[in-house]
N, C-alpha and C positions, 0 to 999 in steps of 0.2 A: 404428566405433560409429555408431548409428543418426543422433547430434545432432551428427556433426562440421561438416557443413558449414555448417547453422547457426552453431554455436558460431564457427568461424572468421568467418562472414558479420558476425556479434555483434560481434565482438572490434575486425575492420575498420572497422565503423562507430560505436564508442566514441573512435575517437581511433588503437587502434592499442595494443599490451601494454603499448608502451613509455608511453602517456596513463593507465594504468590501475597505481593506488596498491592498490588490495586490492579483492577481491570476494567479495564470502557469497552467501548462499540466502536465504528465505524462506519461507513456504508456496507462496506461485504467482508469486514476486521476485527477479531477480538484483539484486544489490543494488551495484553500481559507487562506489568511490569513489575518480573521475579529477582526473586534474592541474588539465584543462582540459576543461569543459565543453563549449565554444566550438567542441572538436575534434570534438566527434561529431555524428554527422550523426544528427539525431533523427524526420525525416520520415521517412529511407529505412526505419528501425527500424522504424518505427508500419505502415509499410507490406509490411511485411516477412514473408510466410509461418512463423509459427510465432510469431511475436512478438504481443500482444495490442495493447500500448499498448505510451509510453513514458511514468515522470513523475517530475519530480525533487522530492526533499521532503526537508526535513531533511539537508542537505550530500551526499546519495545521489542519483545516476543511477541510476532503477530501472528497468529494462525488464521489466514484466511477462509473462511465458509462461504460467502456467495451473499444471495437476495435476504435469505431467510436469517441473514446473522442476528437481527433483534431477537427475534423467539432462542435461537439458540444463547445469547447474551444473557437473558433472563432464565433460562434452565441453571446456568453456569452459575448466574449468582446466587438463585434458590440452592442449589446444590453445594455451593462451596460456603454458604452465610456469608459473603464478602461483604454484604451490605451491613450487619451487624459488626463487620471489623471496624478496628479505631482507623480513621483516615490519617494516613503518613503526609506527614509533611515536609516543606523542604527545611523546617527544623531539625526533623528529629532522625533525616536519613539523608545524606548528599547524595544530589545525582553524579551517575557514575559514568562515564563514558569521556567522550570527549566533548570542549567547546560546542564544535560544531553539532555533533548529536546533541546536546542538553538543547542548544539552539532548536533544533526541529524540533525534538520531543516537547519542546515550551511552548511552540507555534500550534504545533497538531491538537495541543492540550488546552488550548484558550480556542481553539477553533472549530473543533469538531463536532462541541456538544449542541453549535446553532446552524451545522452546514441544512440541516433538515428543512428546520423553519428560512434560512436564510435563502436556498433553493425556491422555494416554494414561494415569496412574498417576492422575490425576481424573478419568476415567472408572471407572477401577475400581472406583474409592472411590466414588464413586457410584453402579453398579450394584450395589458391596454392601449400602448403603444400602438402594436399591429392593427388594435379595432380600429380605432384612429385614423391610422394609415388607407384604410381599408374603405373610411369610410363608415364604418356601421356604429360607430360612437362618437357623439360629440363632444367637445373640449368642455364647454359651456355643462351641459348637462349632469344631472345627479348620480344618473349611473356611472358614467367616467370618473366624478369625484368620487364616490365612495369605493370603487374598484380603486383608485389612486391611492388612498387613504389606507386600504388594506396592502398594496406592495409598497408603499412608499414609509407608511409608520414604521416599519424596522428599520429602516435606512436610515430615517432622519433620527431615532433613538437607539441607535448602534452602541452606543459607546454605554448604555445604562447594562445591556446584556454582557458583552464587554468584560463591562467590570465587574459582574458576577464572575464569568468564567474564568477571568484574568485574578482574581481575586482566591479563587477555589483553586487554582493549578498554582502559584507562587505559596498556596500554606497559609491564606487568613482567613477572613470572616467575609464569606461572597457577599452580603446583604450591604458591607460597608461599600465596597466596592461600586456598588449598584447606588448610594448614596452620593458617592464622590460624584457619578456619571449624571446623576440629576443634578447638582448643583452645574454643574460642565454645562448644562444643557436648557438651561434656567429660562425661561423666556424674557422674563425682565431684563437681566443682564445681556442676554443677546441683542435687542432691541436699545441699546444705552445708547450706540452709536449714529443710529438713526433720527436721536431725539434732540441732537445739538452740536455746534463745535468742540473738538479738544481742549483738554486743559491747555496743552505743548505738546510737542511731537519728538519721541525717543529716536536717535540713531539717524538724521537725518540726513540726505544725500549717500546713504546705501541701502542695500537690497535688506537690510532688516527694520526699513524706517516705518515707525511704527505711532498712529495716534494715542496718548493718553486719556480718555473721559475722565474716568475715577481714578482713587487710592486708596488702601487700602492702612492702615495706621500714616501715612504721608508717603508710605512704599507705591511708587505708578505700578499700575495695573492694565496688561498691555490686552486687552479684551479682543481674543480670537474666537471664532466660528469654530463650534464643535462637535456639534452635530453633524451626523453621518460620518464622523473622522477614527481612526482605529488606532495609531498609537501612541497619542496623549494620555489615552484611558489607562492602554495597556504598560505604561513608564509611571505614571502616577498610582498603578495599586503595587507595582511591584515596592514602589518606594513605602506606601501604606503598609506592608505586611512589617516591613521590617520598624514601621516606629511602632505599630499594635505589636509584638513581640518584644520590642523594649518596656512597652507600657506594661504589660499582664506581667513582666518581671520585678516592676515597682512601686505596681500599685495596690494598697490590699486588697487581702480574697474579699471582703464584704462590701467594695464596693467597686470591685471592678467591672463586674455586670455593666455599668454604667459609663463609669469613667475612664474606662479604655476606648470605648466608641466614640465618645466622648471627642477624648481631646484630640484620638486619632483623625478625627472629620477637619477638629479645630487647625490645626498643624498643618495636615495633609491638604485642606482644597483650598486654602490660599496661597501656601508654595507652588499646588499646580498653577492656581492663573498667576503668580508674577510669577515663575519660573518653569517649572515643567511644561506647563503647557505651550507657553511661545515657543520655548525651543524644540520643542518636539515635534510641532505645528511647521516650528520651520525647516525641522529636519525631514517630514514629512514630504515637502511640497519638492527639499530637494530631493527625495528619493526619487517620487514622481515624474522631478524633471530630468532626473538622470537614465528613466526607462524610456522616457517618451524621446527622451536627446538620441537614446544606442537604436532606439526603432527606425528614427528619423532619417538614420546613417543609411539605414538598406532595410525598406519593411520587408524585401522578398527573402532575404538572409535571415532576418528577424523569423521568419517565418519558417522557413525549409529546417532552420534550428532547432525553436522550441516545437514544430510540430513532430520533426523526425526526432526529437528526443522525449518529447513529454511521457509516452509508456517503462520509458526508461526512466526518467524522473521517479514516476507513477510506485515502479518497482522496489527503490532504494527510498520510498517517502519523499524523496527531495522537494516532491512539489510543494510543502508546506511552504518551502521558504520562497515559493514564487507567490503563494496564494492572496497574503495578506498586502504583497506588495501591490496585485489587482484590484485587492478594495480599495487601497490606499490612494492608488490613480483616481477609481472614481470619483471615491469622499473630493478628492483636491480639487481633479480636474475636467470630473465629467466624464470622460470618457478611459476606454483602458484597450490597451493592443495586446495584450500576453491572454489572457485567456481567450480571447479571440481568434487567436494564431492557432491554437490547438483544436480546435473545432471539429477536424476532419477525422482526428484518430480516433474516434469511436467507429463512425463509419464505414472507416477502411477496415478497421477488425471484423465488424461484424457479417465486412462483402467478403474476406479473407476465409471467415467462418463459415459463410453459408456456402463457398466451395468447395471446402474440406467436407461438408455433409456430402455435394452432391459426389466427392467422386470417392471419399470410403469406402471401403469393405468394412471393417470394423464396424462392428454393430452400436460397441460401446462407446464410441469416438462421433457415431451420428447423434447416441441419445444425449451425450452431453452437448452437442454442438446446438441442438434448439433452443436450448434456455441463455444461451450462452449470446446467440445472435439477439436475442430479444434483450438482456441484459446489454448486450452495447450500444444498440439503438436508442437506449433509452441512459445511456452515459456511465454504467457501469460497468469498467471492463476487465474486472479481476477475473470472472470467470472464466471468459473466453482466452485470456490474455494468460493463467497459470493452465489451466485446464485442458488448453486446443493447442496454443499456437507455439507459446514455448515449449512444450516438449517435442514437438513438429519441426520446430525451427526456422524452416522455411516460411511461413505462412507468418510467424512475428515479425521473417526480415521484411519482407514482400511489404508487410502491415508501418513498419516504420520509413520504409521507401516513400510507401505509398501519401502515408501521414504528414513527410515534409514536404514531397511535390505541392499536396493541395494546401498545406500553411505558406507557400511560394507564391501559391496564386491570393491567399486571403489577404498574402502582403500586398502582392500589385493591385489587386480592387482596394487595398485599405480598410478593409473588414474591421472594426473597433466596438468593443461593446459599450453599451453608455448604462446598463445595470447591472449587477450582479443577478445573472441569468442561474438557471437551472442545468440539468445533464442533458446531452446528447442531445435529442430532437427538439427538448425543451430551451434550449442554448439559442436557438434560433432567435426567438421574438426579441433577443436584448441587444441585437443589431441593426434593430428598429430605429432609425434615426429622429431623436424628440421631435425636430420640428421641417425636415424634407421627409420624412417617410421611410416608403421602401426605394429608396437612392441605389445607387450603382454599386456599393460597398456592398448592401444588406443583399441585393441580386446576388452579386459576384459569390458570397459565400456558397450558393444552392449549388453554382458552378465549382467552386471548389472540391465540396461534397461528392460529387455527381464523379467527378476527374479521379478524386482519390480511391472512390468506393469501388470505382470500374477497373480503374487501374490495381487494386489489390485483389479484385476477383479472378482479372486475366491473367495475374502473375502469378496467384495461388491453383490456379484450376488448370495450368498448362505445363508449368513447372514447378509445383508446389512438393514433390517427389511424397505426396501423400499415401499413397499404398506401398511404394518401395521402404519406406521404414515401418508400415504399421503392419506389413506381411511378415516381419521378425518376428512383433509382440501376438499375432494373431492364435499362437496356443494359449493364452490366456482366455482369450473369447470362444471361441472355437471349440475346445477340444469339448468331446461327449462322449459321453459313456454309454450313448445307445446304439446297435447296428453289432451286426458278426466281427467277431474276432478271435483270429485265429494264427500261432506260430510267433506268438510275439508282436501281433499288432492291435493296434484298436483303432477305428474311425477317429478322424479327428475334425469335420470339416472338407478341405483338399487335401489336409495336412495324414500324414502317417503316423503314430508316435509307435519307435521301435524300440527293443533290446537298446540299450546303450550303457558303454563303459564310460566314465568319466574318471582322469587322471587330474592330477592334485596339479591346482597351479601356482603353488608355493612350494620354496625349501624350508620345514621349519616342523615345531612340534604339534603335535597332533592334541587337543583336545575335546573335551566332550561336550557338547554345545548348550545343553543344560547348567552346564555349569557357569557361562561367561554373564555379564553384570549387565548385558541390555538385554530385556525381558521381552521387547516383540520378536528376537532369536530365540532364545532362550527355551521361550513355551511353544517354539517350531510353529505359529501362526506363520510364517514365512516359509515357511517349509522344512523338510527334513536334511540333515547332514550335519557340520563338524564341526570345530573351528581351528587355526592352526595360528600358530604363536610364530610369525614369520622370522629367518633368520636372513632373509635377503632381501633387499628392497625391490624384487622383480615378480610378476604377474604375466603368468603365462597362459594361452590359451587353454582348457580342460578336452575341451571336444572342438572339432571344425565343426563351425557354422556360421549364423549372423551375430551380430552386435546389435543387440534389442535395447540394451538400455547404457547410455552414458550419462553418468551425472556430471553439470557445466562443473563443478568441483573435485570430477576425476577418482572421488574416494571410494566408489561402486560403481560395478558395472554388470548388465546381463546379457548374457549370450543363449539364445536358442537353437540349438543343435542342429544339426541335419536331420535328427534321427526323433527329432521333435521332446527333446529333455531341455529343457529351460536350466542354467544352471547362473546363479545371483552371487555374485563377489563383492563382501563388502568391507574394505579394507582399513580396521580398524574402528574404534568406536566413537560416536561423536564428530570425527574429524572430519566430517559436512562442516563445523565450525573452521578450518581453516582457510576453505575456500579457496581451495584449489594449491594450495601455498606446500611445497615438498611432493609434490605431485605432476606427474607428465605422464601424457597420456601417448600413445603410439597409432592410434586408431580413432574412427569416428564412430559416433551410432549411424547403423544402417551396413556399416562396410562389413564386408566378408574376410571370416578369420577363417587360418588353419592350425589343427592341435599343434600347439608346443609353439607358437607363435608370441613372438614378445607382446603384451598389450597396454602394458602402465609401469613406470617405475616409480619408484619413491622413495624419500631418503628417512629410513629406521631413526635413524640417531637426531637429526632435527624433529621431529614426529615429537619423539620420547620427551626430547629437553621442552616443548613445548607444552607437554604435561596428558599426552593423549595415548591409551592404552592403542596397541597393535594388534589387538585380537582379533582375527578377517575371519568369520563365516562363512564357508563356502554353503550353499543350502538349495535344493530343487526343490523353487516354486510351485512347481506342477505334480507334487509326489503321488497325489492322487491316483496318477494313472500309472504308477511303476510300484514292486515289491523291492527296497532300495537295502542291498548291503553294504553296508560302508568297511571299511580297511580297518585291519586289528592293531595294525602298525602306530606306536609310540609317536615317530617322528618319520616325514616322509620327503622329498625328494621331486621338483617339478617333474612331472611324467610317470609318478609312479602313480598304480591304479589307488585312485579314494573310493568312487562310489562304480557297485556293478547294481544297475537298474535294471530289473526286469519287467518288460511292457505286462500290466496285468489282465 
């Protein structure tokens, strides 16, 4: 298979199969959930051909890949047998993290495994919309229905997938799950209130006043609409896991096959309609009405908000916990203003992106910028989004500028989706108004678009300071090893690579870099040089030059020489994990250092009690091009000579 060696590469630097509790997919995400975090080597990842990023959010180790993540997904589980591992459940292993992250990681996990299909049948429904609108389809007609039928059948049996998923990620038996959601869903009993008056009417003279038809042993049974609804399903399997785990505890081995589904059905979907389900129904609708109430306040606030922050969301997972709340409006109310509002931020990255191609030198910087603009056009923007813009900076700010401007404007046309649409350009058709058409809202979006796309092209293509940082990193592209060379130099490009001395930018002991415990140093794939056991929390410059590389985390940093020696500081091991915490940076990427220049401090003693070795590798990425001897010296001294490079 084309992704094995990856996937094996992957697998090795998670920890190892035996580190690795379960793993899924995403759209462009392997989504890891390991023992031990601590186990995986998360620089080597990041640095890793075919790998994007790496970022953990919500009790998930997620290593981003791009488009191609299914095929690499399935290498990973051919390679690692995950699929013949026992599935952990939330018996037999508590989630670890926080409230809040158990929250997302439960949402992402009942939701992920139908974004596919769920994409795809709101697109339809959308584009049937549009024909509609358009004119080339009639209402009446077989084609419209059966096109209806195809994006509309998941919608209205939502809650049977549901409760598969919801069923699988809570630790039961998804099959029952998917049984609760057909009874939920039952046509007979939907239709009960349509065929007569109430027995009597529960709660009357308030907002939960409710008709009786039937009962259920003489218990009223408050019969709600549940189709197309999402978390009645998902509160009635979480509560199903836990009476099927009571039952296989009590019931015997010979005939529990039977009578654990059994009684669990028996139990479980009459509690939901007298109780689960109303309340959940009705805690539903307030949710609903509490998005559409804060929208109502200021749609253009609404808008400049979740638009200029959704990539943000995007980054830390947050979005899950906006996602379900957008079905939820629909299932209620027909319509939904949050995903709506974000519409533009694909756009804007990918006009952001396609300016950073046209005004690069960087060769490597245009060939990923293609795939990259074509992936956000089409709603997926991890690529562009780890890959281009975040490490540019400029071009993610420009791109979240640009993002809430045009969600400002999607607030004042009142842009609102009425299906759960598709990504990116596919988003479009599900602002098709059911029964005015193409209205003034579903225009105004194209103008949104149009605003934000232009607007992030002219901010990134005039002041995107795109070559001023990529002319640091450009001896990595650059340099070559063909053309005369003579006295110490070699071609590089524009560039020269010279003689250079490089001075220790630590006070501390000297060791041998073969020997420290992260293995992409280690085996010098990074390159050649030391490492030094710091005895001061200070980082000093080695040579004058640029600042090629600063991690937002502050724990590494590269500097490219004047004299063209690339030289990689990385301070400490693992401690990307604290995220920026005992760390201060003195400089930015892109600015100009001089040697013996302060560049970073950090405090030794919080590091340590925190539980993080201080081992800093100093090491030249580009050794290739120099014959490098390094210092005989034990223990050395900011400013005393480490490495003498000679240009080869």
């Amino acid at each position: 298979m084309k992704y094995n060696q990856l996937a094996k590469d992957i697998i090795e630097n998670v920890g190892g199969k035996e580190n690795v509790n379960s793993v899924v997919h995403c759209i462009t995400r392997l989504r890891f959930k390991l023992k031990d975090e601590g186990k995986a080597n998360t620089e080597t990842l990041k640095n890793m051909d075919g790998v994007v990023t790496v970022r953990k959010s919500g009790g998930q180790y997620q290593v981003v890949i791009g488009n191609h993540v299914a095929d690499v997904y399935q290498a990973v589980v051919e390679e690692g047998g995950f699929q013949a591992q026992k599935e952990v459940t939330g018996e037999e292993e508590e989630e670890k993290g926080s409230l809040f992250n158990r929250f997302i990681d439960m949402i992402s996990g009942i939701f992920t495994p139908i974004l596919g299909v769920l994409a795809a049948s709101g697109m339809i429904k959308g584009f049937n919309a549009l024909f509609v609108a358009l004119g080339w389809l009639n209402e009446e007609g077989g084609t419209y229905q059966i096109l209806n039928a195809i994006g509309d059948g998941l919608f209205y049996f939502l809650p049977i997938l549901l409760g598969y998923t919801a069923m699988k990620k809570f630790g039961g038996t998804p099959f029952l799950g998917m049984v609760i959601a057909m009874a939920l869903v039952y046509p007979d009993l939907e239709g009960i209130p349509a065929s007569g008056d109430p027995l009597y009417t529960l709660f009357s003279g308030t907002m939960f006043e409710s008709p009786v038809y039937i009962e259920f042993f003489g218990i009223p049974v408050i019969l709600m609409t549940y189709s197309m609804s999402v978390i009645p399903i998902i509160v009635s399997a979480f509560f199903a896991v836990k009476v099927e785990r009571f039952l296989k505890k009590i019931v015997p081995s010979v005939v529990k096959m039977f009578l654990v589904p059994m009684f669990t059905l028996l139990i479980i979907i009459p509690l939901t309609f007298i109780i689960i389900g109303p309340i959940a129904t009705w805690a539903s609708q307030l949710i609903g009405q509490a998005t559409i109430w804060a929208y109502d306040l200021s749609p253009v606030i609404a808008g400049i908000f979740l638009g200029g922050f959704w990539l943000v969301f995007v980054m830390f997972g947050l979005h899950w916990g906006l996602v379900p709340i957008a079905m939820n409006n629909i299932a209620v109310g027909g319509i939904d203003p949050i995903l709506a509002l974000i519409f533009v931020h694909s756009f804007a990255l990918a006009a952001a992106i396609f300016a950073v191609w046209l005004r690069t030198k960087n060769q490597n910087t245009k060939t990923l910028s293609v795939p990259a603009i074509i992936s956000a056009i089409f709603g997926v923007t991890e690529p562009g989004m780890y890959g281009i813009a975040l490490p540019l900076k400029k071009p993610f700010i420009f791109t979240i500028i640009s993002s809430a401007i045009g969600g400002g404007i999607l607030g004042m046309f009142g842009t609102q989706a009425y299906v759960m649409g598709g990504l990116g350009v596919f988003q479009y058709p599900s602002f098709i108004h059911p029964e005015e058409g193409l209205n003034t809202a579903a225009i105004g979006a194209l103008g949104a678009v149009g605003v934000g796309a232009v607007l992030a092209f002219v901010l990134t293509y005039f002041f995107g300071s795109v070559n001023k940082i990529e002319e640091s990193t450009a001896g990595l592209e650059n340099t070559a090893s063909s053309g005369d060379s003579s006295r110490g130099e070699i071609a590089a490009g524009e560039e020269k690579v010279n003689d250079e001395t490089i001075f220790s930018p630590l006070n501390g002991e000297v060791r041998n870099l073969a020997d420290i415990e992260d293995t992409a140093f280690a085996s010098g794939s990074l390159g050649e040089g030391i490492a030094i056991e710091p005895s001061e929390g200070k980082v000093y410059a080695p040579v004058s030059g640029t600042i090629s590389a600063l991690f937002p985390s502050n724990h590494a940093i590269g500097i490219l020489s004047d004299q063209g020696a690339e030289v990689l500081i990385h301070i400490g091991m693992d401690t990307v994990q604290l995220n920026g915490k005992h760390f201060e940076a003195h400089i930015e990427q892109g600015s100009r250092v001089e040697l013996g220049q302060l560049l970073i401090e950090f405090d030794l003693d919080a590091i340590r009690e925190d539980g993080f070795s201080l081992t800093t590798p100093v090491v030249v990425p580009n050794c290739d091009h120099y014959e490098i001897k390094m210092t005989s010296e034990q223990e050395v001294k900011a400013q005393d000579v480490l490495f003498e490079a000679k240009a080869r």
